[in-house]
C-alpha positions as CSV (number, residue, x, y, z in Angstrom):
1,X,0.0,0.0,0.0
2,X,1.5,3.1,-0.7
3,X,1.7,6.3,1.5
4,X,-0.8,8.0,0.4
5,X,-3.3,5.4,0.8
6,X,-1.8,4.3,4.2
7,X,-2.9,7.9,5.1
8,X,-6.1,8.1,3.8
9,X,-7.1,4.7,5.5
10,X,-5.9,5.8,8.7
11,X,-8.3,9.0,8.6
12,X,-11.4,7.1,7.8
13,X,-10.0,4.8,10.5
14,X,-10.5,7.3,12.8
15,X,-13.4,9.2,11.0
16,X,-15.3,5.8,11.3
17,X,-14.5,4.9,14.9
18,X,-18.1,6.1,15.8
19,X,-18.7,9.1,18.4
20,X,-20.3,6.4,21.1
21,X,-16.7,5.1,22.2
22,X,-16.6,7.5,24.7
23,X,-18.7,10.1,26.0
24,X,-17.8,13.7,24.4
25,X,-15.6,16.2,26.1
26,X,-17.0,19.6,27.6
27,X,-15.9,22.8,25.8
28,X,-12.9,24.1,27.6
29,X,-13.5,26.9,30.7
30,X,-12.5,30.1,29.7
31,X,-14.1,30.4,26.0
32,X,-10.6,28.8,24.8
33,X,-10.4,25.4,22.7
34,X,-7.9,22.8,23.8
35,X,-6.2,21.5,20.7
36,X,-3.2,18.9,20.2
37,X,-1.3,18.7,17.2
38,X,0.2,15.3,16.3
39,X,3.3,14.7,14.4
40,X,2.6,14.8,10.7
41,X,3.1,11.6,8.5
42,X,5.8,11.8,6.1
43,X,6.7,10.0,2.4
44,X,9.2,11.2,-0.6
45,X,8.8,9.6,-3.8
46,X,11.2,12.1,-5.3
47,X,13.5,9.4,-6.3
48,X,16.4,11.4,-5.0
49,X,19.4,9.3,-4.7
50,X,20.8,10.2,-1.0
51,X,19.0,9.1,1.9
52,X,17.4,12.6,3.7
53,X,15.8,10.8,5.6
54,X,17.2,12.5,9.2
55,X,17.0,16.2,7.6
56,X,13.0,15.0,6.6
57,X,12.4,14.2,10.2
58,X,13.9,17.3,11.4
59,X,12.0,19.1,9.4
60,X,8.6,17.2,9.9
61,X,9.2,18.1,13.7
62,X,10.0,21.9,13.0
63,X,6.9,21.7,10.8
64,X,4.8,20.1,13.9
65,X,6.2,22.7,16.3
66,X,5.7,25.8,14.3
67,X,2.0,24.5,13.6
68,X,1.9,24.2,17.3
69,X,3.4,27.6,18.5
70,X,1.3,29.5,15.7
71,X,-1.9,28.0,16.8
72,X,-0.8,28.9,20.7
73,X,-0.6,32.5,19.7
74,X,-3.9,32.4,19.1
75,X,-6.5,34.0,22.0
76,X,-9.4,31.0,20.9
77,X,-6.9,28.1,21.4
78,X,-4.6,26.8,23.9
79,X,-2.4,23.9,22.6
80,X,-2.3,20.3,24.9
81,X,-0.5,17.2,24.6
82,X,-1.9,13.6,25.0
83,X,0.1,11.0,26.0
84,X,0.9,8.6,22.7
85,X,2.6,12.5,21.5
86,X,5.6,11.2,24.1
87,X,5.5,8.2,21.5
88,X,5.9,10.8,18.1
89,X,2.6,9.1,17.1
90,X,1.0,9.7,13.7
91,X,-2.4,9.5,12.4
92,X,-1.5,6.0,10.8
93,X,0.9,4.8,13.8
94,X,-2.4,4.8,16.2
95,X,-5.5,2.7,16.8
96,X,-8.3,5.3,15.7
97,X,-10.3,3.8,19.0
98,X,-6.9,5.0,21.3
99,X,-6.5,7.8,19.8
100,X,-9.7,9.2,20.7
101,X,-9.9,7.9,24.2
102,X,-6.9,9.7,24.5
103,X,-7.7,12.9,23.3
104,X,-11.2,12.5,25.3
105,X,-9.1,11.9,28.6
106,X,-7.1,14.7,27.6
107,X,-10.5,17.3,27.6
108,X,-9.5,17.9,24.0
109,X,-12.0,20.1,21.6
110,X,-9.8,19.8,18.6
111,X,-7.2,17.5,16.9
112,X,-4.7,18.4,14.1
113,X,-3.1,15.9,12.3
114,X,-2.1,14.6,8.3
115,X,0.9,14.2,5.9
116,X,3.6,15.6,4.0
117,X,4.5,14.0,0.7
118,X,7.7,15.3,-0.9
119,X,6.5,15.0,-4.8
120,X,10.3,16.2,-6.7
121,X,13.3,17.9,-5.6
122,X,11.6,21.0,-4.9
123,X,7.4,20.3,-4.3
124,X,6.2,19.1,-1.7
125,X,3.0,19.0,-0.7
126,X,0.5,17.8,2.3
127,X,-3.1,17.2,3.6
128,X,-3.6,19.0,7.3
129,X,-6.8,17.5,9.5
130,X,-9.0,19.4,12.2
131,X,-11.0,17.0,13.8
132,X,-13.7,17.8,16.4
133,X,-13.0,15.0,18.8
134,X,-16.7,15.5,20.7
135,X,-18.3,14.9,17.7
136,X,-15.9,13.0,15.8
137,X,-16.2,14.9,12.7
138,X,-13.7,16.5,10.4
139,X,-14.2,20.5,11.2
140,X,-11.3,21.2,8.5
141,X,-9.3,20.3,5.9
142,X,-6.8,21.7,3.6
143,X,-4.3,20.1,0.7
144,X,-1.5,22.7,0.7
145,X,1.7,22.4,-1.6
146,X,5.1,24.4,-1.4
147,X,8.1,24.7,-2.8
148,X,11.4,23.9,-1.2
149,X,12.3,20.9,0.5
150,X,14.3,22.9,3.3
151,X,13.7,24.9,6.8
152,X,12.3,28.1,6.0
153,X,9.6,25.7,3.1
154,X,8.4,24.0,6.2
155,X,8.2,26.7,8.1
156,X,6.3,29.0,5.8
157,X,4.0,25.8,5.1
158,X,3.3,25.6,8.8
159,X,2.5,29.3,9.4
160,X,-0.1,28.9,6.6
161,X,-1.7,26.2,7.8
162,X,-1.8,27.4,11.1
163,X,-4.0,30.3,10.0
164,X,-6.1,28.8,7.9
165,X,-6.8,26.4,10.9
166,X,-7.3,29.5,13.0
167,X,-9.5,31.3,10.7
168,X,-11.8,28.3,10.0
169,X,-12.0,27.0,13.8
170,X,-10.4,29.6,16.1
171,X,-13.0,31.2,17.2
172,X,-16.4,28.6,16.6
173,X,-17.0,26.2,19.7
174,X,-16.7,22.6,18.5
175,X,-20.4,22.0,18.5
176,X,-21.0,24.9,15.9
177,X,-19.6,23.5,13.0
């Protein structure tokens, strides 16, 4: 299976897990939404002939922590961890079932996760995931692309996202979407 597909199958995993596993989460106090950001999935079918693969991984995780930060500057959203994040879990390294037990424990409103897929030496490209873990519904999603395949690529793809996310979810409660 490739990773593309991997990744889609892990979101309707989770999008098919069913609401009634647990019961939903309260909005959290102070008008703010609690959101975790997972780390992203990553493939490369650029053919390239080194192996990158430490500099992708770097990258991935100053992509993840950008995405993070950005969304914490937010006044609407205050950024959590649950605990498989000790783990560097991904959308497709999880049980869809944990996952949202997890992020239920955690009092989460909102979940960010997807994939980057490094297309040629200098597109890349990815598919970035809001779910609304109360009602276990997809609240946002976004296929971005971007050229570059070094720091300042991820970083500006990361910034983007992050306000997209926060313009499309920052300042709606879960249960209004």
């Amino acid at each position: 299976m490739t990773p593309a597909k991997q990744l889609r199958a892990a979101l309707a995993s989770l999008l098919m897990a069913g609401a009634s596993i647990l019961p939903t989460s309260a909005p959290a106090a102070g008008g703010t939404q609690k959101v975790a950001v997972l780390a992203f999935d990553y493939s490369d079918s650029s053919g390239e002939p080194e192996d990158q693969t430490a500099e992708h991984a770097a990258r991935l995780s100053l992509f993840r922590e950008t995405l993070d930060a950005d969304l914490a500057k937010t006044d609407a959203l205050d950024t959590a961890t649950i605990p498989c994040m000790a783990r560097n879990c991904t959308i497709s390294t999880m049980r869809a079932a944990d996952l949202l037990a997890e992020c239920r424990a955690a009092g989460l409103d909102y979940l960010v996760f997807g994939g980057v897929h490094k297309m040629s030496t200098l597109v890349g490209g990815g598919r970035i995931v809001v779910l609304d873990v109360a009602r276990n519904k997809f609240v946002f999603e976004r296929l971005i692309s971007f050229r570059g395949d070094d720091d300042e690529a991820f970083v500006r793809a990361a910034k983007f996202s992050a306000r997209e996310i926060v313009r499309s979810v920052g300042s709606a409660k879960p249960e209004e979407h």
